[in-house]
C-alpha positions in Angstrom: -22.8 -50.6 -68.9 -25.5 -48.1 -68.8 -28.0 -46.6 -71.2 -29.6 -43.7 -71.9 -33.0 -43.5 -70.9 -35.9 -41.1 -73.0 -36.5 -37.6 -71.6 -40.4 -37.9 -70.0 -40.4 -41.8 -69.6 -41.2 -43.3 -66.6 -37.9 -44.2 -65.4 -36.6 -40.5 -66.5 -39.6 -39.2 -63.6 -38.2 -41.4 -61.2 -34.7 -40.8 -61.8 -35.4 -36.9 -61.8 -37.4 -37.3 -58.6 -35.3 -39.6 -56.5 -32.2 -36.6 -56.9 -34.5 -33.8 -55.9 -36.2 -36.0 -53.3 -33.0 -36.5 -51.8 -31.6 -32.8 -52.1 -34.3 -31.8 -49.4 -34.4 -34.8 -46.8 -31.9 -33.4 -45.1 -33.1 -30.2 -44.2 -36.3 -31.7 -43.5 -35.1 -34.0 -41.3 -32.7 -31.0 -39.8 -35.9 -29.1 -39.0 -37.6 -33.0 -37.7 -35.0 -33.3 -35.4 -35.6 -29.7 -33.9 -39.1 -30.0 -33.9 -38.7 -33.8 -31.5 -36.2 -32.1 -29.2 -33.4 -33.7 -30.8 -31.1 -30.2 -30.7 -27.2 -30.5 -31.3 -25.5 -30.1 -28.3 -24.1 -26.5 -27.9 -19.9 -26.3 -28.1 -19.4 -30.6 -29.2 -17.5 -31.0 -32.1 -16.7 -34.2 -34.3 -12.8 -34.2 -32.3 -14.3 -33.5 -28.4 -16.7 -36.8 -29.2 -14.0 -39.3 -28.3 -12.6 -37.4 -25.1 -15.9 -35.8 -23.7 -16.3 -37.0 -20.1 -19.6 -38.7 -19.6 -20.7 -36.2 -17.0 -20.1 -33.5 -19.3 -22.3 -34.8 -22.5 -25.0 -35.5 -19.7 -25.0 -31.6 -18.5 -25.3 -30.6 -22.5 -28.1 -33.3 -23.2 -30.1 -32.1 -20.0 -29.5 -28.9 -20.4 -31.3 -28.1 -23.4 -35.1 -27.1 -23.7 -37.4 -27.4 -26.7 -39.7 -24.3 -27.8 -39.9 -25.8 -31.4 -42.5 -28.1 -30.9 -44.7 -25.5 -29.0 -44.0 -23.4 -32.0 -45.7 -25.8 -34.1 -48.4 -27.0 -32.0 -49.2 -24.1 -31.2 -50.6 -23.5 -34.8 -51.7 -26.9 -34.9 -54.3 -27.1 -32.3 -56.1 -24.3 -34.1 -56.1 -25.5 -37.5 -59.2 -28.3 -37.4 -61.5 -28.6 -40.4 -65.3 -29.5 -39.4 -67.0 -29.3 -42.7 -67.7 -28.5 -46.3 -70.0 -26.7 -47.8 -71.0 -26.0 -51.8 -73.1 -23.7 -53.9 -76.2 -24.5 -54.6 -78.7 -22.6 -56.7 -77.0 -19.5 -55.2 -76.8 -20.6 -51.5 -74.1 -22.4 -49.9 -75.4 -25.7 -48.1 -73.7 -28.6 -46.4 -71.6 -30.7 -48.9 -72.5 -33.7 -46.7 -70.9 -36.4 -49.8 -67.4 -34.6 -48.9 -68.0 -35.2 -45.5 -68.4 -38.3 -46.0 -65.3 -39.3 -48.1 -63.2 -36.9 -45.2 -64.8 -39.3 -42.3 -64.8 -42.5 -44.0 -60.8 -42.1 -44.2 -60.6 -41.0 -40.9 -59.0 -37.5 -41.5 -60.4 -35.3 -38.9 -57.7 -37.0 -37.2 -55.5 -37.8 -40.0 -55.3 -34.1 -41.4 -54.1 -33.3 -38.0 -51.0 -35.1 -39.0 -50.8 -33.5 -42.3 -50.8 -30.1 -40.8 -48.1 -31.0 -38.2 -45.8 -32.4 -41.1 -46.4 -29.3 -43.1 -45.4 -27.1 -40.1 -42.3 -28.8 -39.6 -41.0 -29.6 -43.0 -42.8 -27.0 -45.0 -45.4 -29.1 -47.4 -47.3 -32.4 -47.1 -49.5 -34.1 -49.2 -52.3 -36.1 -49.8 -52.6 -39.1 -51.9 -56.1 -40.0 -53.3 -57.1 -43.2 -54.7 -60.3 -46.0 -55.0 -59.7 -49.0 -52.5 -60.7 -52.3 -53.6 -64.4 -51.7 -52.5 -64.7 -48.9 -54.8 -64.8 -46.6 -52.8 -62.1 -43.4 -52.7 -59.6 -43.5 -50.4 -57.3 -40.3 -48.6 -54.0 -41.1 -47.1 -51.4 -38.6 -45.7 -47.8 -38.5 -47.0 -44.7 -37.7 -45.9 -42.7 -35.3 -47.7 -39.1 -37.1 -46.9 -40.6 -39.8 -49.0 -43.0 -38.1 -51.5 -42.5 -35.4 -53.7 -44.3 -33.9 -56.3 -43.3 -32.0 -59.9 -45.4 -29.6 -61.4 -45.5 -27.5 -64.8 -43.2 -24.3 -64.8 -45.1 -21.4 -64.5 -48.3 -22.9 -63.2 -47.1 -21.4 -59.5 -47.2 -25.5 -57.6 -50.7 -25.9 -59.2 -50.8 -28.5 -62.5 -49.4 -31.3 -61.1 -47.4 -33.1 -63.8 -46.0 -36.2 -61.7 -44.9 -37.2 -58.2 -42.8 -40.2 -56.8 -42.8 -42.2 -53.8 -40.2 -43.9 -52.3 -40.4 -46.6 -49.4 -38.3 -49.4 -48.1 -40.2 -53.0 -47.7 -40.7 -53.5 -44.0 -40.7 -56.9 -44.4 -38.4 -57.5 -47.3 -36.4 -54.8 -46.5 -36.3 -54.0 -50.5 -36.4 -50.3 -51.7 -39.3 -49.5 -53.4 -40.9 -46.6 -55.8 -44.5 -45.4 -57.2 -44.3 -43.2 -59.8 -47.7 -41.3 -60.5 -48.3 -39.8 -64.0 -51.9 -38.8 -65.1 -52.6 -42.0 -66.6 -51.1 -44.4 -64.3 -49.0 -45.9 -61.5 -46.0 -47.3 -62.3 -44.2 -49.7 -59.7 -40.4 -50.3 -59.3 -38.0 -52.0 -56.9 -34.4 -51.4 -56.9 -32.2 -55.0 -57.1 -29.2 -53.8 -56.7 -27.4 -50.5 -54.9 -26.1 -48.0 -57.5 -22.7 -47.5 -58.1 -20.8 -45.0 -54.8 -18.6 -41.7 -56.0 -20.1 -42.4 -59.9 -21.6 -39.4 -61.1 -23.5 -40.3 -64.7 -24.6 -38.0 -66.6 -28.4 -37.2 -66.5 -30.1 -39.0 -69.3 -28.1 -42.4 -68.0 -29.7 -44.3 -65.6 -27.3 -46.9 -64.4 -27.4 -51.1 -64.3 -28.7 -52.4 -61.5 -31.1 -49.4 -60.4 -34.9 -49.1 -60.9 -36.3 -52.3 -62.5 -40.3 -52.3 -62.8 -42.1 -54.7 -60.4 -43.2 -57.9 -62.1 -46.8 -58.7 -62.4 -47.8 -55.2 -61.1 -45.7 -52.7 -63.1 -48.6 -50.3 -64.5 -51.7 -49.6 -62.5 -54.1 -47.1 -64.9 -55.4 -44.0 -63.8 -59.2 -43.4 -64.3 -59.4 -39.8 -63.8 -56.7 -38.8 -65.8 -55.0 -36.6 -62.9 -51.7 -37.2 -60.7 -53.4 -37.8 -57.7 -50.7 -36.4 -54.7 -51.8 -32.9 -54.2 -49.3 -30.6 -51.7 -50.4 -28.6 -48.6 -48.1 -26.3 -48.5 -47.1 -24.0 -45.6 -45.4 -20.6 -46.5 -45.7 -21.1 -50.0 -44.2 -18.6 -52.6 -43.4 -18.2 -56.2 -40.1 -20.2 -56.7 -40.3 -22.0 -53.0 -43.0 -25.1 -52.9 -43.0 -25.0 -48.7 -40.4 -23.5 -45.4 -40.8 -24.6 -42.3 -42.8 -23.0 -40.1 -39.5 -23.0 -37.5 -36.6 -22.6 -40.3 -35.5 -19.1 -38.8 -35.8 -19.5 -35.5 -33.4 -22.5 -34.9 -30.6 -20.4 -34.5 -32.4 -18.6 -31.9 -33.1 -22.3 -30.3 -29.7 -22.8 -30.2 -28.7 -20.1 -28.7 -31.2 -20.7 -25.6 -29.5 -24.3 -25.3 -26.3 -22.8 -25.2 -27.4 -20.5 -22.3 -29.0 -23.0 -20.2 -25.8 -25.4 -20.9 -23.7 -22.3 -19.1 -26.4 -21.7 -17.1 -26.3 -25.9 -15.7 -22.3 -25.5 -15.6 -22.2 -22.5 -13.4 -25.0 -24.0 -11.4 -22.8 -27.2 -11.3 -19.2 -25.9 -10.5 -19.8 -22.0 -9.2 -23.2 -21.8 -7.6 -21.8 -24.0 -4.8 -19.8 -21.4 -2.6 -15.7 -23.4 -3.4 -13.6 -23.5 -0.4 -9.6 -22.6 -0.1 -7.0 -23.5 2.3 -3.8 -21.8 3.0 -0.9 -23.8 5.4 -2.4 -27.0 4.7 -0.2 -29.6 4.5 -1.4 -32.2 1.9 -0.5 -35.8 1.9 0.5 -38.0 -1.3 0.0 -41.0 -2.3 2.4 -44.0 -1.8 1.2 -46.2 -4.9 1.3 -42.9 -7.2 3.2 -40.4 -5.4 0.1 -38.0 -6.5 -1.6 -35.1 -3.8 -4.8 -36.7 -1.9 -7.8 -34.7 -1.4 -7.7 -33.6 2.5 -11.3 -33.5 2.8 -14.5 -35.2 1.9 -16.4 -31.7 1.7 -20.7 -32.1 1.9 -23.1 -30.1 3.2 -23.2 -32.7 6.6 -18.7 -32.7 7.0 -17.1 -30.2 8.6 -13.2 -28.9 7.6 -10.7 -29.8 10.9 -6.9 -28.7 11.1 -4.6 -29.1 13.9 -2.0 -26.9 12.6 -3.5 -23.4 13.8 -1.6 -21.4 11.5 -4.0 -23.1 8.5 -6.4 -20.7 7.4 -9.9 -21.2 5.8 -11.9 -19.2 3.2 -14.3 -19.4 0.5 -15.3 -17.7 -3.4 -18.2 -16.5 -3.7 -20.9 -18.0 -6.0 -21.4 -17.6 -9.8 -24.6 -15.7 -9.9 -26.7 -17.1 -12.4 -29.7 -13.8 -13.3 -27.6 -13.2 -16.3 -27.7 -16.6 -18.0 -32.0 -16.1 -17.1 -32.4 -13.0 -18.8 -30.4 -14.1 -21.6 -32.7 -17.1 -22.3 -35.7 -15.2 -21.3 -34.9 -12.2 -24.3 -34.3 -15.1 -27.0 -37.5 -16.5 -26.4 -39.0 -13.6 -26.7 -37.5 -13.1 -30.2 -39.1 -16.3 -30.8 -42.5 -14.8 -30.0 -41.9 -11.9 -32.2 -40.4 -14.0 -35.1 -43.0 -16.3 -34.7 -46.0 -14.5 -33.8 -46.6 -17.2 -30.8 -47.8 -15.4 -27.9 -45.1 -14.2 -25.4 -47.4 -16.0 -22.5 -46.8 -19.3 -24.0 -43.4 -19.0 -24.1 -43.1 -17.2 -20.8 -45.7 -17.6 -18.1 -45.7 -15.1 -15.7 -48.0 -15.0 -12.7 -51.9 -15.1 -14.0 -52.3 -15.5 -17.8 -54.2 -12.7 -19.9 -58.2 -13.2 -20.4 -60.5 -11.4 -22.3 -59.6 -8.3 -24.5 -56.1 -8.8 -23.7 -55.8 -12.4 -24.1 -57.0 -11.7 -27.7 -54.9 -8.8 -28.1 -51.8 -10.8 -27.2 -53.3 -13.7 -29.6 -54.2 -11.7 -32.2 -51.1 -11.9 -34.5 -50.9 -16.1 -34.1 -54.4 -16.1 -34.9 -54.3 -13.9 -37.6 -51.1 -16.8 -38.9 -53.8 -19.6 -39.0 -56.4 -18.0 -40.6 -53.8 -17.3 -43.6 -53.1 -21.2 -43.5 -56.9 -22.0 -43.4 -56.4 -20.5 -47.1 -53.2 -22.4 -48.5 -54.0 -25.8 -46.7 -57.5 -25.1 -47.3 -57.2 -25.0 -51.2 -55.0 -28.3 -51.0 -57.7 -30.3 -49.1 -60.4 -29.1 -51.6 -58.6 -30.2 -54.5 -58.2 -33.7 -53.0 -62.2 -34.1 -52.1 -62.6 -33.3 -56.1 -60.1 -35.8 -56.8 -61.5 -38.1 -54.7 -65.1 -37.7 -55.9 -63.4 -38.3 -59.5 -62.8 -41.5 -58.5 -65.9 -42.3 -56.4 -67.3 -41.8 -60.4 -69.2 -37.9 -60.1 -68.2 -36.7 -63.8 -68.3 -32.8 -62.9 -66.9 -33.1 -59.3 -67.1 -29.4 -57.3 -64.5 -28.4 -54.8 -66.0 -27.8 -52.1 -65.1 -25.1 -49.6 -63.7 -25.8 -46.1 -65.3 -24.7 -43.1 -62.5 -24.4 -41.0 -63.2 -23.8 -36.6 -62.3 -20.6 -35.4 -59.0 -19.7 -34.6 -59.7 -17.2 -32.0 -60.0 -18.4 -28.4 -63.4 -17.2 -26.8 -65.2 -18.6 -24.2 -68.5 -20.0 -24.6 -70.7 -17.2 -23.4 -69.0 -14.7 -25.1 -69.6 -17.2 -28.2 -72.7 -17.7 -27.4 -74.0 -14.5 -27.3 -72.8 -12.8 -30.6 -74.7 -16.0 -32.2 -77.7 -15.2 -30.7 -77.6 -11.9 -31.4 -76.8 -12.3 -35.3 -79.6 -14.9 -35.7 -82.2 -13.2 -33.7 -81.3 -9.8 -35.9 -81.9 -12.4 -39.1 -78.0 -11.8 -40.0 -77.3 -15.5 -40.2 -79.6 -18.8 -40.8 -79.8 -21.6 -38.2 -77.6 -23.8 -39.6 -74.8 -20.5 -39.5 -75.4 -20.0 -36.0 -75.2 -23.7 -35.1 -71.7 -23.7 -36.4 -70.4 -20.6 -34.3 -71.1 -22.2 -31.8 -68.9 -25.2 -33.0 -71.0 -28.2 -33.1 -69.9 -30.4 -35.7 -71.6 -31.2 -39.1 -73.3 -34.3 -37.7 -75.0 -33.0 -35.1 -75.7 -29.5 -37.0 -78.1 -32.0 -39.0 -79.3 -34.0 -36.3 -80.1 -30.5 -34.7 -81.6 -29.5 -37.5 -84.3 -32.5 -38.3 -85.1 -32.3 -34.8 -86.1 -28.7 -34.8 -87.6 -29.0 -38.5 -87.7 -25.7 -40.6 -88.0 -22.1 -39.3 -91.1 -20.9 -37.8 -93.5 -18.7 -39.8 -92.4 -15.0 -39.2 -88.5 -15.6 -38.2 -87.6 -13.6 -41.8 -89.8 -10.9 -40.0 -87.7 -10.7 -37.0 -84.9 -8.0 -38.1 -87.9 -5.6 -39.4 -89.6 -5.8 -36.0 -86.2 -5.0 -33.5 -85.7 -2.0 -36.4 -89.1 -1.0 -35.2 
């Protein structure tokens, strides 16, 4: 028998959850399996599985060629956070206690992983909690097993409740977290629920969800669900999209050209020989025609009969199945805003103006994620500080690195020249030029405060 369960208790949430959980993990795994190289293989279908010759699903699984995942990186490797900073008294300083929390959990290389899942399956989060020392702790989650449900109208930002769902490693026994703002609440499911019954939605059936003895209820101190999203193309009615959700087809399509490309390669871009008068002999067990000649490149073709004549077809010329895939990548470049020269080195690759020119749209990309992922990570460094016991936490704001590819003396320069014309402060022109936060205040100590007369240097170049 089952029974109906109250709309807003905990077993409602993870009920609710669980089905919309579920309703996405395939897509994100769709766009996981694209993103790892692991394309479906152009013209199989479920009936040629079972009769495919082995030599012909080899040629499909070689022939296909990944430009997802330099898609993605491609954004990736520009999006690296190296600092906070707050406002104090009207000037913005160095939040060093963000810092802090951000290195003690190891998340200059765990954000990394964050941003790569976003990418891919279009939102990630971060959980925030206090580890058994007291401190606060950051972890990265995926979104095939996390999820998050917010108030409507808020546009993804009051964050009402979020599940997350896990099978024991070691038990091998499904389990489930469901964070509301004044608690955890653990489950383990006993038994599996019932196959091809659908129950109606307030009915939560026997043998699902059962709370986790001795541990069922873990309170919240802050009073706040603590999974915040970072989500990547975010819109009104849409929490997250892939970063490479319109382009698969397009990936596809270049699989499908190098597959025909392999094949012609395979069967037509070896010149195939004819014979005409040839006698051919057949077999005495199966009465079937033998091949007359073992033809490689080291054999020749003998006849006695001299009225036997030789020839040969010309080869399959293969330029069109190049072009082909060389114009749908560059429909990934323009879809994509990756740079063509990424997808299709030619010859010498740009520098300088041009390199920045051709770089300028996947640049301009990042920067626009700085801002969405950017208000995601602040929100969890005020959570976090919540729980490391700061009343009145701040979010801080995120100083991202730049986006834009320079090299060092260019770089170099246009920081000297700012500071010495009193446009920015030391500490400004010490992160231009990309040293991290740590060594910005070793720097700093070590050279101890601004000489007399610096303030006076933009009045005397005026001069």
């Amino acid at each position: 028998m089952a029974e109906p369960i109250d709309i807003g208790s905990p077993r409602w949430w993870v009920d609710q959850l669980e089905r919309e959980l579920a309703n996405r993990q395939a897509h994100m795994r769709l766009m996981d399996d694209y993103y790892t190289g692991n394309h479906p293989l152009p013209f199989v279908t479920k009936a040629h599985d079972a009769k495919m010759r082995d030599e012909f699903r080899g040629l499909l699984e070689d022939a296909r060629s990944n430009f997802m995942r330099l898609v993605i990186d491609a954004v990736e490797e520009r999006l690296r956070v190296e600092g906070f900073r707050r406002t104090v008294e009207g000037e913005e300083v160095t939040d060093r206690e963000a810092l802090a929390i951000w290195q003690a959990n190891q998340m200059d290389a765990e954000s990394q992983v964050a941003f790569i899942e976003a990418l891919v399956k279009g939102v990630s989060y971060l959980s925030v909690w206090v580890g058994d020392d007291g401190e606060p702790t950051i972890a990265v989650e995926d979104p095939e097993q996390t999820i998050v449900a917010y108030e409507p109208g808020t546009n993804y930002r009051r964050r009402l409740a979020a599940l997350k769902l896990w099978v024991d490693e070691w038990t091998g026994e499904r389990r489930a977290n469901l964070y509301l703002p004044d608690g955890i609440y653990k489950f383990r499911r006993k038994d599996a629920e019932p196959v091809g019954v659908v129950l109606p939605w307030n009915v939560r059936p026997e043998g699902g969800w059962e709370f986790v003895e001795d541990e069922a209820f873990v309170p919240n101190p802050i009073g706040e669900v603590p999974i915040v999203p970072l989500r990547n193309r975010p819109r009104l009615l849409v929490e997250g999209e892939s970063e490479i959700s319109d382009v698969t087809d397009i990936q596809d399509r270049i699989n499908a050209m190098l597959f025909l490309r392999c094949l012609a390669g395979y069967f037509g871009a070896h010149r195939q020989r004819w014979a005409v008068g040839l006698t051919l002999h057949e077999n005495e067990r199966t009465g079937e025609p033998e091949e007359p000649f073992d033809i490689a490149v080291d054999k020749l073709i003998v006849a006695e009969d001299t009225n036997v004549r030789f020839g040969e077809w010309s080869a399959t010329p293969l330029d069109g199945y190049i072009k082909a895939t060389e114009q749908d990548a560059q429909h990934i470049a323009v879809v994509t805003r990756t740079p063509r020269h990424y997808l299709l080195p030619e010859g010498q690759e740009p520098s300088g103006d041009s390199q920045r020119a051709a770089e300028a749209g996947l640049t301009k990309k990042v920067r626009r994620k700085q801002r969405t992922y950017g208000e995601g990570i602040a929100e969890a460094i005020r959570l976090a500080r919540l729980f490391g016991g700061e009343s009145d936490a701040p979010a801080p704001e995120i100083r991202w690195a730049d986006p834009e590819i320079r090299t060092e003396a260019e770089t170099t320069d246009a920081t000297i020249k700012q500071y010495q014309a009193g446009l920015i402060p030391r500490e400004a022109a010490l992160e231009k030029l990309g040293y991290s936060q740590t060594q910005i205040s070793r720097f700093i100590e070590a050279l101890g405060s601004e000489p007399a007369g610096e303030s006076e240097q933009p009045e005397a170049a005026a001069e």
